[in-house]
DRENDO-1510 file (C-alpha; in Angstrom, 1 decimal, always signed):
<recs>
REC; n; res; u; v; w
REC; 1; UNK; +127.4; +115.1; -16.4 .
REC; 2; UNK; +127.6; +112.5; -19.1 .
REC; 3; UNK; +125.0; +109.5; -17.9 .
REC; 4; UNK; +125.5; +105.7; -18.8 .
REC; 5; UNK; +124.3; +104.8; -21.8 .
REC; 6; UNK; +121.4; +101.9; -21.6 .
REC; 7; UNK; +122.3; +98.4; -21.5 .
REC; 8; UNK; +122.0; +97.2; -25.3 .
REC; 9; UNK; +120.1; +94.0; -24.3 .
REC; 10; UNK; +117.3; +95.6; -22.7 .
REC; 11; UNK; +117.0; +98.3; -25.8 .
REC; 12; UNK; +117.2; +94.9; -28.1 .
REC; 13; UNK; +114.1; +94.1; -25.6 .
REC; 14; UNK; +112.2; +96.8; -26.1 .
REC; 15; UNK; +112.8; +96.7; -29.9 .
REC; 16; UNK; +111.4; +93.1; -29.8 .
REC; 17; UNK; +108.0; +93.9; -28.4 .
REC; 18; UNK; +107.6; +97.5; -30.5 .
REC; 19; UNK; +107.8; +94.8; -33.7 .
REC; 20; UNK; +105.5; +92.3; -32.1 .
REC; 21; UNK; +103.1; +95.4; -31.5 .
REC; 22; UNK; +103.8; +96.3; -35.5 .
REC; 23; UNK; +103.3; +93.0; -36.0 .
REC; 24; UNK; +99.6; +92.6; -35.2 .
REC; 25; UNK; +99.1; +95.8; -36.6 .
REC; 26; UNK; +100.3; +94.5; -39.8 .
REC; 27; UNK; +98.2; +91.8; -39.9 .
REC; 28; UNK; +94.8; +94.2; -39.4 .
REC; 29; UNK; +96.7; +96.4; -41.8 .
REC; 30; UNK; +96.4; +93.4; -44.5 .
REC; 31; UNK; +93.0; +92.4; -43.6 .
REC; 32; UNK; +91.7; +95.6; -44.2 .
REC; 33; UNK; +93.7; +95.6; -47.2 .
REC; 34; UNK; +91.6; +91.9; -48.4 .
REC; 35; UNK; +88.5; +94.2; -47.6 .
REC; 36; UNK; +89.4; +96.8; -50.0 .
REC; 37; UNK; +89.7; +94.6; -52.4 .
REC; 38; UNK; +87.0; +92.6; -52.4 .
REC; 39; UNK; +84.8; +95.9; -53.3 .
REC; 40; UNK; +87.2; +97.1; -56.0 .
REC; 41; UNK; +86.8; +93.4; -57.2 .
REC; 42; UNK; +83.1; +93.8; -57.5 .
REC; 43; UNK; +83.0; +97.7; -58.6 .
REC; 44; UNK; +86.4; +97.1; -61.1 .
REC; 45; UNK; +87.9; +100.3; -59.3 .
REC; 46; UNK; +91.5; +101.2; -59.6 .
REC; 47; UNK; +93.4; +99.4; -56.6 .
REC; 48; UNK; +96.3; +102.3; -56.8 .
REC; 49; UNK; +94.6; +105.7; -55.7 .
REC; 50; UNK; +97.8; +108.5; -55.8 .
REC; 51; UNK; +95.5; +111.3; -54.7 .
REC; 52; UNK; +94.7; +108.5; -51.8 .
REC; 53; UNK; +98.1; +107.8; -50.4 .
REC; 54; UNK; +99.5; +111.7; -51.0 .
REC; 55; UNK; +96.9; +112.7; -49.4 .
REC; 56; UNK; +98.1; +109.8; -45.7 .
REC; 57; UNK; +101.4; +110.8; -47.1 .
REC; 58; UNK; +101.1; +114.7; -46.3 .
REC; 59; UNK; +98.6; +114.6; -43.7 .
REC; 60; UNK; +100.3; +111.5; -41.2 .
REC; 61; UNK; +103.9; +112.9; -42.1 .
REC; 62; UNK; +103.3; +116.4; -41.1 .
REC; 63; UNK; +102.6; +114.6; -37.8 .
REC; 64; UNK; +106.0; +113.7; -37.4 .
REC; 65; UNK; +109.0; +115.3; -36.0 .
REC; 66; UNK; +110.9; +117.3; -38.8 .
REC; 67; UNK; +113.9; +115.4; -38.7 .
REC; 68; UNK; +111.8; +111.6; -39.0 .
REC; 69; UNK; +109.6; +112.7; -41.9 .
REC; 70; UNK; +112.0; +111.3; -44.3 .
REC; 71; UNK; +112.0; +108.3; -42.6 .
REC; 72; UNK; +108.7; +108.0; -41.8 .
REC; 73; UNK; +107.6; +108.7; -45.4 .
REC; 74; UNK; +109.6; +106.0; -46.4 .
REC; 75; UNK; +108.0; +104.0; -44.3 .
REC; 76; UNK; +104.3; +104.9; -45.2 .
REC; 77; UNK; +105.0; +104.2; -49.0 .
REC; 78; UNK; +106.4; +100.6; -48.1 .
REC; 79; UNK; +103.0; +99.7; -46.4 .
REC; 80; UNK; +100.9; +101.3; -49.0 .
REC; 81; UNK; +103.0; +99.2; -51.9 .
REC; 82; UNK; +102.6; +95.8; -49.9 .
REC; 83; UNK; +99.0; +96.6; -49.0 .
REC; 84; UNK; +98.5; +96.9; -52.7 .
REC; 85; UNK; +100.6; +94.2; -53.4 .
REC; 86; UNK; +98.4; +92.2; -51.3 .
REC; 87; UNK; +95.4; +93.2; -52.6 .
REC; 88; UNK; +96.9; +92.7; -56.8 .
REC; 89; UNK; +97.4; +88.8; -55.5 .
REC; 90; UNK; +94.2; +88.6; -53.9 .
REC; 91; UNK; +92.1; +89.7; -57.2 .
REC; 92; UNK; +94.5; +87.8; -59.5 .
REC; 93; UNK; +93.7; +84.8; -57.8 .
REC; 94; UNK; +90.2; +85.4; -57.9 .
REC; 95; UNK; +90.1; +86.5; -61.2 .
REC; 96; UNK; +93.0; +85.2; -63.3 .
REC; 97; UNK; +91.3; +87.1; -66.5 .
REC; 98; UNK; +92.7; +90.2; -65.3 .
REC; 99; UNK; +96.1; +89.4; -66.6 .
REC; 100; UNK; +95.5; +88.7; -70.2 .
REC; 101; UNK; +98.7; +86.7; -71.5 .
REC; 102; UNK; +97.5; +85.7; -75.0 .
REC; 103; UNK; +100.4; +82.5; -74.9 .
REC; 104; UNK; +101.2; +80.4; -78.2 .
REC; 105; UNK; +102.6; +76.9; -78.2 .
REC; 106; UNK; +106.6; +76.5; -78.4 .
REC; 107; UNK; +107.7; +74.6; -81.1 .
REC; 108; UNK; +111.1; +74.1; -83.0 .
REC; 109; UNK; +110.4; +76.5; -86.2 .
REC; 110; UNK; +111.6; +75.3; -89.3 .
REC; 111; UNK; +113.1; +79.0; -91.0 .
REC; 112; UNK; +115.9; +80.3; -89.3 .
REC; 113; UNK; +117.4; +83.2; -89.9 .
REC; 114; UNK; +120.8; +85.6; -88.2 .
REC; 115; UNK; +122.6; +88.5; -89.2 .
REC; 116; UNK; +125.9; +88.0; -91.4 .
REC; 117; UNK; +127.5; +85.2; -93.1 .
REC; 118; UNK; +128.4; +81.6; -92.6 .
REC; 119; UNK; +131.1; +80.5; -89.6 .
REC; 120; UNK; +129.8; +83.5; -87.5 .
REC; 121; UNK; +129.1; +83.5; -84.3 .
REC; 122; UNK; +125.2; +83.9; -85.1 .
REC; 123; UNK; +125.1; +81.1; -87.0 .
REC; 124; UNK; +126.9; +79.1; -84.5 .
REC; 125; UNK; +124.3; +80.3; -82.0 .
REC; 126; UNK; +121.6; +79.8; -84.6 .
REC; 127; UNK; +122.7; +75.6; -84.7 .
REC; 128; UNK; +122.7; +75.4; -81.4 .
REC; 129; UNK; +119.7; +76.9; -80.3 .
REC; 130; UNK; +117.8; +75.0; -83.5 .
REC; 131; UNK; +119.7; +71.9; -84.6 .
REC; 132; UNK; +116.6; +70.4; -86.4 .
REC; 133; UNK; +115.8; +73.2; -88.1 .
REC; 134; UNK; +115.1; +72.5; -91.7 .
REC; 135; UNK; +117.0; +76.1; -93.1 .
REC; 136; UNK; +119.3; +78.1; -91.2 .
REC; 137; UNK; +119.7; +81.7; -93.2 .
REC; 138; UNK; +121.1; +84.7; -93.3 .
REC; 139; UNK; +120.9; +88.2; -94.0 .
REC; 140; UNK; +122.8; +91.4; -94.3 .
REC; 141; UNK; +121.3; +93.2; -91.3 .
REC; 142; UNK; +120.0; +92.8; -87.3 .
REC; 143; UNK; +117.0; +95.0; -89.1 .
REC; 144; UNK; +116.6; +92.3; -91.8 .
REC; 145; UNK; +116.5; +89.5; -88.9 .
REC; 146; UNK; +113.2; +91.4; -87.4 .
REC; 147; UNK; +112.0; +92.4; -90.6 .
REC; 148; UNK; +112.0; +88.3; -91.9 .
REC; 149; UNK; +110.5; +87.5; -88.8 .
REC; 150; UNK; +107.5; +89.9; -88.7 .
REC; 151; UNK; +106.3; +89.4; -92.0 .
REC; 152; UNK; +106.3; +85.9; -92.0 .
REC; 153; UNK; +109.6; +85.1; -94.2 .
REC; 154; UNK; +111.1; +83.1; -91.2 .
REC; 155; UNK; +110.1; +81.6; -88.3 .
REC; 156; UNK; +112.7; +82.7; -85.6 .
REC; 157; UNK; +115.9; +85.3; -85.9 .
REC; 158; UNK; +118.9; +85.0; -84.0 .
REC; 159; UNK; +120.6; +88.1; -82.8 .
REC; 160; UNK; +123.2; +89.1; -80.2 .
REC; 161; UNK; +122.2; +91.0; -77.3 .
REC; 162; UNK; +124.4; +91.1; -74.9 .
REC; 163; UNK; +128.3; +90.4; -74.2 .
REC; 164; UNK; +129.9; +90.2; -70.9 .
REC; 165; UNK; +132.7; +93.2; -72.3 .
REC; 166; UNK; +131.0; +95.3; -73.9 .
REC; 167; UNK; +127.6; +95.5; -72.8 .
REC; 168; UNK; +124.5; +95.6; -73.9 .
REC; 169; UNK; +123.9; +95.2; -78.0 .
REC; 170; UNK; +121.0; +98.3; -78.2 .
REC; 171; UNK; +120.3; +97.7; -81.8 .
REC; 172; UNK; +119.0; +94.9; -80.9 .
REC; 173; UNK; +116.8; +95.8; -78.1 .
REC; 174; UNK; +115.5; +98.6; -80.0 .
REC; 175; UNK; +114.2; +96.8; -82.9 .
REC; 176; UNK; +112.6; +93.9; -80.0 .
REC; 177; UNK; +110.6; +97.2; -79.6 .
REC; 178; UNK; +110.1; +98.1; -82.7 .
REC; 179; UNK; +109.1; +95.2; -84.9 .
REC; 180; UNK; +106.7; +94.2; -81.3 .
REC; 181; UNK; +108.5; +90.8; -81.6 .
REC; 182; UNK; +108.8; +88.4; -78.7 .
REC; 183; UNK; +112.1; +86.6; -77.0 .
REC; 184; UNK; +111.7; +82.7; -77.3 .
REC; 185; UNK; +114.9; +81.1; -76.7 .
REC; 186; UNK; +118.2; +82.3; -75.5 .
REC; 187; UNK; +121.6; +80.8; -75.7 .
REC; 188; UNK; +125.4; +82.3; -73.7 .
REC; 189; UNK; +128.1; +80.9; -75.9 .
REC; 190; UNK; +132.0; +81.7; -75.2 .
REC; 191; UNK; +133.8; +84.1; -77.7 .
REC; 192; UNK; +137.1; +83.4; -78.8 .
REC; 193; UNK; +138.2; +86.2; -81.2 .
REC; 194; UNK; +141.3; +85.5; -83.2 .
REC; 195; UNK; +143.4; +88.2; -85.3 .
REC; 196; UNK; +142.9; +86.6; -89.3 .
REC; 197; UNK; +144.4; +87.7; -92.8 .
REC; 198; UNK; +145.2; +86.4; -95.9 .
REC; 199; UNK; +148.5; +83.8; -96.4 .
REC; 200; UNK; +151.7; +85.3; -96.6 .
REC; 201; UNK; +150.6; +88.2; -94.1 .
REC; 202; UNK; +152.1; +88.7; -90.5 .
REC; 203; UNK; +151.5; +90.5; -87.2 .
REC; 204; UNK; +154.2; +93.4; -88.9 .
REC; 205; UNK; +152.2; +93.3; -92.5 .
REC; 206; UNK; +149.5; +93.8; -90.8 .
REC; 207; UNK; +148.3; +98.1; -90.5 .
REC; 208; UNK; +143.8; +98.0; -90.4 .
REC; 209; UNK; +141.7; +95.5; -89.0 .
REC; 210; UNK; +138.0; +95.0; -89.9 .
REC; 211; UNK; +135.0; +93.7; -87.9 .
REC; 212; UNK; +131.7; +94.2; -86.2 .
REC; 213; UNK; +131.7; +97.0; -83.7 .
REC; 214; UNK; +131.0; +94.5; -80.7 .
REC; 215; UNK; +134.1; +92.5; -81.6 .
REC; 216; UNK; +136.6; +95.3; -82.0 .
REC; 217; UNK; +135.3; +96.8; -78.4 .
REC; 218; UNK; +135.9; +93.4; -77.1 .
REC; 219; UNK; +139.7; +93.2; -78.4 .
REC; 220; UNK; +140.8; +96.5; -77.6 .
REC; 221; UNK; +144.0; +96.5; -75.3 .
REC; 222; UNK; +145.1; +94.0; -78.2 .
REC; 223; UNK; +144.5; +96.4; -81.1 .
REC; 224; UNK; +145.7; +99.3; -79.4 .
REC; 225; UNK; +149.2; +97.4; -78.5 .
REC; 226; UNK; +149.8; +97.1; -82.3 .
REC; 227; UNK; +148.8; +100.1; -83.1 .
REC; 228; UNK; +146.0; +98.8; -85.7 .
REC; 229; UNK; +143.8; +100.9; -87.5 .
REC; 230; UNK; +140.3; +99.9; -86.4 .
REC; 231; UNK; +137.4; +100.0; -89.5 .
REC; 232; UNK; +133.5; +98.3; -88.7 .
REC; 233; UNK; +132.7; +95.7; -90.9 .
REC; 234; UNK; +128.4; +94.2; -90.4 .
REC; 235; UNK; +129.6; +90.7; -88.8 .
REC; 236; UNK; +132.9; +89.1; -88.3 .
REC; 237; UNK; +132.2; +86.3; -90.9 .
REC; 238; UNK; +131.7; +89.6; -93.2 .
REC; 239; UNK; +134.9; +91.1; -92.2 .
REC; 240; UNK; +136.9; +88.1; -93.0 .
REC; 241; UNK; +135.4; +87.4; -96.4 .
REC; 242; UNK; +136.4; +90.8; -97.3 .
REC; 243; UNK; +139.8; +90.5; -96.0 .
REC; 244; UNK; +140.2; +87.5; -98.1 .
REC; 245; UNK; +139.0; +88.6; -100.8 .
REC; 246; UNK; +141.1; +91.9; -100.8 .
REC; 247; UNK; +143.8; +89.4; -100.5 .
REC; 248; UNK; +146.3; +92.4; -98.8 .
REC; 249; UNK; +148.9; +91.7; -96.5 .
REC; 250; UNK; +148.3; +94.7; -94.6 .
REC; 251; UNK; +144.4; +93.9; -93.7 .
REC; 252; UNK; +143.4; +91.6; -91.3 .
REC; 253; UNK; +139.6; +90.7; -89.4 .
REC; 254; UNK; +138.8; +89.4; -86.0 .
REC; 255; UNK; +136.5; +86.5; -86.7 .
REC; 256; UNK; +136.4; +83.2; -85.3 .
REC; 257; UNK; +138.5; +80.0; -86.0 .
REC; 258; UNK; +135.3; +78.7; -88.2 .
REC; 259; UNK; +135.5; +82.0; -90.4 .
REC; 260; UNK; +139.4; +81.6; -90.9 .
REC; 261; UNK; +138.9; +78.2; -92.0 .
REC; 262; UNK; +136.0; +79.0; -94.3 .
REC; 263; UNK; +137.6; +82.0; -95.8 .
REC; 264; UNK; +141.1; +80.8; -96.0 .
REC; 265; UNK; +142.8; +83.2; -93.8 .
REC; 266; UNK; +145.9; +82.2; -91.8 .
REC; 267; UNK; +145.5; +83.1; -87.5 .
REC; 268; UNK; +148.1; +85.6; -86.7 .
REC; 269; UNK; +146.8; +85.7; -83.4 .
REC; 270; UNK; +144.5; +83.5; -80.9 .
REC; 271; UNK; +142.4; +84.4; -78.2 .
REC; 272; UNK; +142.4; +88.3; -78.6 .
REC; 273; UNK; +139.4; +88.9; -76.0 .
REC; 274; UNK; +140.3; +91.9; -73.4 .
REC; 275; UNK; +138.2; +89.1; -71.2 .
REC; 276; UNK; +139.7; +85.8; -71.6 .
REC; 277; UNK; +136.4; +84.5; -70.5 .
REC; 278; UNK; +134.6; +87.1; -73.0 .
REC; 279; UNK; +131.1; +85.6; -74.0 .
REC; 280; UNK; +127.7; +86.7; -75.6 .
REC; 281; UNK; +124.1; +86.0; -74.9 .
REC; 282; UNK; +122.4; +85.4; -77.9 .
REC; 283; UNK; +118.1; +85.5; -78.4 .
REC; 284; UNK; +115.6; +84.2; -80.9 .
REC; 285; UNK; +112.9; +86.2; -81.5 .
REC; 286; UNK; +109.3; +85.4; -83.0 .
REC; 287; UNK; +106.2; +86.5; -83.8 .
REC; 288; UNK; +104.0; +84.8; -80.1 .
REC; 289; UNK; +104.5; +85.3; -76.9 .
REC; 290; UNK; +105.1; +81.9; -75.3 .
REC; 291; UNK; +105.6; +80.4; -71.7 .
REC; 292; UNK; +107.0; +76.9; -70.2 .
REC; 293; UNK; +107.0; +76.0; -66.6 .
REC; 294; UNK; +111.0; +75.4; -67.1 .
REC; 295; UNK; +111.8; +78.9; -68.3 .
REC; 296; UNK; +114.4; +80.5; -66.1 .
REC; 297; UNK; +114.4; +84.6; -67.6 .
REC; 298; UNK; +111.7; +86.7; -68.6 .
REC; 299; UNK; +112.0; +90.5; -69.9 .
REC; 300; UNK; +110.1; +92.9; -70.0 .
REC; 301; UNK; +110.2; +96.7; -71.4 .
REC; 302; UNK; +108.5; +99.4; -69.7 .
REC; 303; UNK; +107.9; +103.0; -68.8 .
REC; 304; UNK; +107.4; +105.7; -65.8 .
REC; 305; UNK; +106.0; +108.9; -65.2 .
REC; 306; UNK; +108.4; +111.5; -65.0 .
REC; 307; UNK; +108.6; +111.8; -61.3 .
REC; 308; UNK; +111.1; +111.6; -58.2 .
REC; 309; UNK; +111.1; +107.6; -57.1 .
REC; 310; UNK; +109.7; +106.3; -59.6 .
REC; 311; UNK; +111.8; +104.0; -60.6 .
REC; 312; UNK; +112.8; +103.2; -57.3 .
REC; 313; UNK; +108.8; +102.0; -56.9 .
REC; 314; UNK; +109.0; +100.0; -59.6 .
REC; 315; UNK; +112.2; +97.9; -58.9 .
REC; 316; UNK; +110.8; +97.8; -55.7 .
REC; 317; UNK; +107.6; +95.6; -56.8 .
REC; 318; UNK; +110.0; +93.2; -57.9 .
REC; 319; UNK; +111.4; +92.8; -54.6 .
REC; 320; UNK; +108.6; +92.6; -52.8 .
REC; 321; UNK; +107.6; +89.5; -55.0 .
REC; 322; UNK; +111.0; +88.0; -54.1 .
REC; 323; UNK; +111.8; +88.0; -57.9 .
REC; 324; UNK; +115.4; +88.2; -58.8 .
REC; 325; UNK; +116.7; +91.0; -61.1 .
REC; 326; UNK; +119.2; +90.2; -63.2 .
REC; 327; UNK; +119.9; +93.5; -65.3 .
REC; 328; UNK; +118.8; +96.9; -66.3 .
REC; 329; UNK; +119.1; +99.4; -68.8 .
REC; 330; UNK; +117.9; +102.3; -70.2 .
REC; 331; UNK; +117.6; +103.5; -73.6 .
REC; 332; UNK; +116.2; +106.6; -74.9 .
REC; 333; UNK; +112.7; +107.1; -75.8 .
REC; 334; UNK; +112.5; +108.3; -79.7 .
REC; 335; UNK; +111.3; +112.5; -80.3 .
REC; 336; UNK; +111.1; +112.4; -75.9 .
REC; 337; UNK; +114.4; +114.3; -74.8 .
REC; 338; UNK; +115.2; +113.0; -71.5 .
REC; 339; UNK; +112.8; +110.4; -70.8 .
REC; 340; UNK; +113.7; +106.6; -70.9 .
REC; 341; UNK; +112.1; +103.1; -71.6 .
REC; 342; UNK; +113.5; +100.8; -68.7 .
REC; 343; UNK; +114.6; +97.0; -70.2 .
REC; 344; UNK; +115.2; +94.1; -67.2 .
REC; 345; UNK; +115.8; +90.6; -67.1 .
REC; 346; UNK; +113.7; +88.6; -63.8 .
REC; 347; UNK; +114.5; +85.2; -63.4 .
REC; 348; UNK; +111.4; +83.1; -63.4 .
REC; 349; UNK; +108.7; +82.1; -65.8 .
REC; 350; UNK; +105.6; +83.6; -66.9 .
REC; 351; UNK; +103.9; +79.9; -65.6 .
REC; 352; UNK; +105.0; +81.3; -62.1 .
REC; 353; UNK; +101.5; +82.7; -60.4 .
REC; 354; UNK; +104.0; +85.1; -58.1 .
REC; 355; UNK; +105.7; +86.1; -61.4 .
REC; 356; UNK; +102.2; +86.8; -62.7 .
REC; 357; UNK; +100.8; +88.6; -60.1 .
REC; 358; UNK; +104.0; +91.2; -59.9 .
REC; 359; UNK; +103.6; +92.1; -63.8 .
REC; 360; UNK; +100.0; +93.0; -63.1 .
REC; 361; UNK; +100.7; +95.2; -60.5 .
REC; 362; UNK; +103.4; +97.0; -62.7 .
REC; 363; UNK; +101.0; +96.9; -65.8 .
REC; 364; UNK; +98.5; +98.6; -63.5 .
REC; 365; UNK; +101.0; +101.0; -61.6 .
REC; 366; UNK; +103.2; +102.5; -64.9 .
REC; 367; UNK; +102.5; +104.0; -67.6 .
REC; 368; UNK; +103.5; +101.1; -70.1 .
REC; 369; UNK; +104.9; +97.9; -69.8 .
REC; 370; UNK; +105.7; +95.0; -72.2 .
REC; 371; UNK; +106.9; +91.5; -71.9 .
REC; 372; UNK; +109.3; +91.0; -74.1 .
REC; 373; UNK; +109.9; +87.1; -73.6 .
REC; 374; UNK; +109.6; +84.0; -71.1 .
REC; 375; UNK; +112.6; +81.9; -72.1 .
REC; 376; UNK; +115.0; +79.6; -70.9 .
REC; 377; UNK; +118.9; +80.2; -71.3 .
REC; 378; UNK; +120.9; +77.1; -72.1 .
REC; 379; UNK; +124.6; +78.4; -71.5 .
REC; 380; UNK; +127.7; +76.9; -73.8 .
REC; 381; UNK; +130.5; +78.0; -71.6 .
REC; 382; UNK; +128.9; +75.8; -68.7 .
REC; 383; UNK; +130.4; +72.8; -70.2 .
REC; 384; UNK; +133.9; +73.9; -71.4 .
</recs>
């Protein structure tokens, strides 16, 4: 016979005092974690012992019913990542040395430099990001923008590295990585692609279409409808001073307004975008590492061991420091098939002590981690 099942309210009860009882325990849990630390804090010991926790891990969950050991586990490893969390805050704040941030002062720089030609939309971001800069250049290449800034030639590069259509821009998050270069300033301005060729041309002249890779992907259902031949061109400025000068009917670029005014190429069409609110972040790098209380993004680059969760673990530091994550991504690490370095945006500031004390857990608990930048994002679009 099929009994009544128990009243819910007096379940919700006994729920009530189990947590009051986990409770306390808790708080002895944390105290004895504020004891560990203060030896490792006088011996310099590790405060994140694997051997340690696989050994509670194994021995408590063979203690539990078969079908709660998943649970249970999971359970286990949230203590033992607060308890160390706990215990990362408590020696940060007693020593703040153990978190060596070697900060430079912020000021405007005076060389500029970006990727591509005049009227792009990296030298637009460059003006507005730096509008007292004393010269604003550019290059031929993102690798040339790095390249500038790491031996001295400029004082700042502007790059893209991120649109809302498209993605991610990895070239330019690779060579962050590569030329060890830090993020500075960072600017979100709206892109309004617009189909441009040379006077006399029209929509049915019109048979290839040149620009940067990111600018075609963002402008694809249009492209495709007119059955345009696609070719990459370095920068959208580029494209459309080689449309103009190739003065043919049947070529066209996707550029800005600025660039078909500078060029002297007529619009054939406005407002191309896929994404009629389509828009790119752009970043300035340099050489320091620098940090104001007002910063509202900080990114960082790092790695794991190879191992089930841990990933997970790390994303899950963030959390526990109530530290928003605002994006992810992986990109492969060079002559290492299969393994990754992990790049994420937090919002906060290095200035912030609880921003602090989560990267020194995580450069304590992986196997390498790098801040790429405490910045602030001043955002275009906000005001159109």
């Amino acid at each position: 016979m099929q009994t009544e099942p128990r009243p819910l309210d007096q379940t919700r009860a006994e729920i009530t005092e189990l947590d009051r009882q986990i409770q306390q325990l808790f708080l002895r849990r944390m105290m004895c974690a504020e004891q560990v630390a203060a030896y490792k804090l006088s011996t310099g010991d590790a405060i994140l012992k694997p051997d340690r926790e696989r050994f509670l891990l194994d021995t408590l969950g063979a203690q539990v019913p078969e079908n709660l050991q998943q649970e249970y586990r999971s359970v286990l490893k949230t203590v033992m990542r607060v308890s160390r969390k706990h215990q990362y805050e408590t020696i940060l704040s007693c020593e703040p040395s153990r978190l060596d941030l070697p900060l430079v002062a912020r000021c405007d720089p005076a060389r500029v430099v970006y990727q591509g030609l005049p009227a792009s939309y990296q030298s637009r971001a460059a003006a507005a990001m730096f509008p007292h800069a004393a010269h604003i250049d550019h290059v031929p290449t993102f690798e040339d923008v790095f390249r500038a800034v790491s031996e001295g030639h400029a004082d700042t590069g502007v790059v893209p590295v991120e649109n809302s259509t498209v993605g991610t821009i990895d070239e330019a998050c690779d060579l962050l990585v590569q030329y060890d270069l830090h993020i500075s300033h960072s600017h979100v301005d709206a892109i309004d692609n617009r189909l441009c060729a040379c006077p006399g041309a029209s929509l049915d002249t019109v048979k290839t279409v040149f620009s940067i890779r990111p600018a075609l992907g963002q402008c694809q259902s249009f492209l495709k409808a007119h059955g345009l031949t696609q070719k990459e061109a370095p920068n959208t400025a580029v494209a459309a001073q080689q449309v103009a000068q190739a003065n043919d009917p049947t070529c066209a670029a996707v550029c800005s307004a600025q660039a078909a005014e500078l060029y002297g190429l007529t619009v054939l069409a406005h407002n191309i975008n896929d994404d009629k609110h389509n828009c790119t972040r752009f970043i300035a790098v340099s050489r320091g590492l620098s940090a104001q209380p007002d910063d509202n993004r900080i990114s960082l680059v790092f790695t794991l061991p190879h191992c089930n969760g841990s990933l997970a673990a790390a994303l899950s530091v963030c959390a526990d420091h109530e530290i928003n994550l605002t994006e992810i991504h992986s990109r492969p690490l060079p002559e290492t098939p299969w393994n990754y370095r992990f790049y994420v945006d937090l919002e906060g500031s290095l200035c912030n002590p609880a921003v602090r004390a989560m990267i020194y857990q995580l450069d304590e608990e992986l196997s390498t981690v790098r801040i790429l930048g405490s910045y602030r994002i001043s955002d275009s679009t906000q005001a159109r």
